[in-house]
C-alpha positions as a Markdown table, in Angstrom:
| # | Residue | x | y | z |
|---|---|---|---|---|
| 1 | Unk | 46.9 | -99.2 | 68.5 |
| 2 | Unk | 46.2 | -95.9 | 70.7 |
| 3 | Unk | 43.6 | -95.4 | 72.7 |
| 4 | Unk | 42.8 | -92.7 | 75.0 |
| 5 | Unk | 40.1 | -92.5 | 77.9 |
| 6 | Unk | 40.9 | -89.5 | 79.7 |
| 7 | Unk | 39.2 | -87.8 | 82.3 |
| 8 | Unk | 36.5 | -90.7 | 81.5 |
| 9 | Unk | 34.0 | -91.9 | 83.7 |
| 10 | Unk | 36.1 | -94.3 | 85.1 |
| 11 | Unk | 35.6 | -93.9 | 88.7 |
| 12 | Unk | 36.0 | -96.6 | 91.1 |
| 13 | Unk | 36.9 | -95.2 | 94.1 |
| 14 | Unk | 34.7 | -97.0 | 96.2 |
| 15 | Unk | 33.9 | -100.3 | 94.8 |
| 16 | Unk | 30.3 | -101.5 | 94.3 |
| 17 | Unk | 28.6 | -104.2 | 92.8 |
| 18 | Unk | 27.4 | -102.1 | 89.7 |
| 19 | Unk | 31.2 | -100.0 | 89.5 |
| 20 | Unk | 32.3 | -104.1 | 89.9 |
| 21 | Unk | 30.1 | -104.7 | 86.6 |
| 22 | Unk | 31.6 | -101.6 | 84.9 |
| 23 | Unk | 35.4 | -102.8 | 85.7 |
| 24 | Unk | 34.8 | -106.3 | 84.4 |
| 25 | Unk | 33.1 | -104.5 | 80.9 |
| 26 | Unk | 35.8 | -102.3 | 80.3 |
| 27 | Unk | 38.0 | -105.3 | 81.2 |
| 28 | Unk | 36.6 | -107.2 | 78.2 |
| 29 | Unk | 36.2 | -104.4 | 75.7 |
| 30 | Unk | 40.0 | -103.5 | 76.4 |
| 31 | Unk | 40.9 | -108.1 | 75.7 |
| 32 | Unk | 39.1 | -107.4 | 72.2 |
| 33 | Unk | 41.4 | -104.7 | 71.0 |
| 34 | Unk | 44.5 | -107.2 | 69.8 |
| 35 | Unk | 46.4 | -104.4 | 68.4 |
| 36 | Unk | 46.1 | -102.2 | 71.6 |
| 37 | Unk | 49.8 | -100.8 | 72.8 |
| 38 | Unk | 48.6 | -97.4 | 74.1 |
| 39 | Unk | 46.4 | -96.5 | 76.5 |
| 40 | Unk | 46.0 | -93.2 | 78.5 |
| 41 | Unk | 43.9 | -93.2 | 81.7 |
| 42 | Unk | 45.0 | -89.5 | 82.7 |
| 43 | Unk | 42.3 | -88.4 | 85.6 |
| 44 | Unk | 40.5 | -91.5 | 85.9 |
| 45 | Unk | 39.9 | -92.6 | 89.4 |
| 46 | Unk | 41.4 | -95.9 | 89.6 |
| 47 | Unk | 42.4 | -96.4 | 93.1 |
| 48 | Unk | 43.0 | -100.3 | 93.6 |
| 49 | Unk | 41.5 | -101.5 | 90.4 |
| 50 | Unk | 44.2 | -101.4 | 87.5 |
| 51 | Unk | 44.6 | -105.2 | 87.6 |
| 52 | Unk | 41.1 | -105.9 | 86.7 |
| 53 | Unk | 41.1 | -103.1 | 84.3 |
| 54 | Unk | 44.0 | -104.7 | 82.3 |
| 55 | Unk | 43.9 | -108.3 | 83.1 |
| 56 | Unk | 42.2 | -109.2 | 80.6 |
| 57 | Unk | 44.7 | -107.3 | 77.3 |
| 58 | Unk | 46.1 | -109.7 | 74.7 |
| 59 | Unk | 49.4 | -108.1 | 74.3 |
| 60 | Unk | 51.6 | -106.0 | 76.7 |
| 61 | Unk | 51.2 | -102.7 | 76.2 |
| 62 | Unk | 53.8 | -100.1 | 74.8 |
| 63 | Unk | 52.5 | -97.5 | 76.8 |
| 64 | Unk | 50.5 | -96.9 | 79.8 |
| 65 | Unk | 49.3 | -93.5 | 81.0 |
| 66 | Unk | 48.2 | -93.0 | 84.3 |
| 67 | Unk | 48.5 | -89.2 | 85.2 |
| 68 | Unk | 46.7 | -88.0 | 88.0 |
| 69 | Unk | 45.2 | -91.5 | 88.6 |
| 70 | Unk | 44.7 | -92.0 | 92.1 |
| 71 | Unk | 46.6 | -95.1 | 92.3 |
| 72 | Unk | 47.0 | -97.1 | 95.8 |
| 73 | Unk | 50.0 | -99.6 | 96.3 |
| 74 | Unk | 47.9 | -102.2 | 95.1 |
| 75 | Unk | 48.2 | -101.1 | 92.1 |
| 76 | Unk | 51.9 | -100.0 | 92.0 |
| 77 | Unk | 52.6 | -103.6 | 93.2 |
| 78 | Unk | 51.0 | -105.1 | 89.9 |
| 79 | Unk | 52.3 | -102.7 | 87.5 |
């Protein structure tokens, strides 16, 4: 149900085909957890990228942390 990734390796600041690769993986790893409701991205360098991070989760979640994630208004506009 909980599942934190903080200060992971999760840094996609500037987008390239391999940090592509590693957003569509986590993307499906995250789809195959159908209990997830919490999930905490504190310092992980999202920056444009939360859509394709989540896009793919079966249920909404309960709770979403992003702390100190280097968000840009793309992301604000999806959330």
């Amino acid at each position: 149900r909980s599942l934190r990734l903080q200060e992971s390796d999760i840094r996609m600041r500037h987008l390239t085909p391999e940090s592509a690769i590693r957003i569509r993986c986590l993307a499906r790893q995250l789809g195959m957890l159908s209990s997830l409701r919490e999930l905490d991205l504190e310092f992980s360098e999202l920056s444009g990228n939360l859509y394709q991070i989540l896009c793919d989760l079966q249920a909404p979640l309960e709770s979403l942390e992003l702390t100190l994630c280097s968000l840009l208004p793309s992301d604000f506009a999806f959330l």
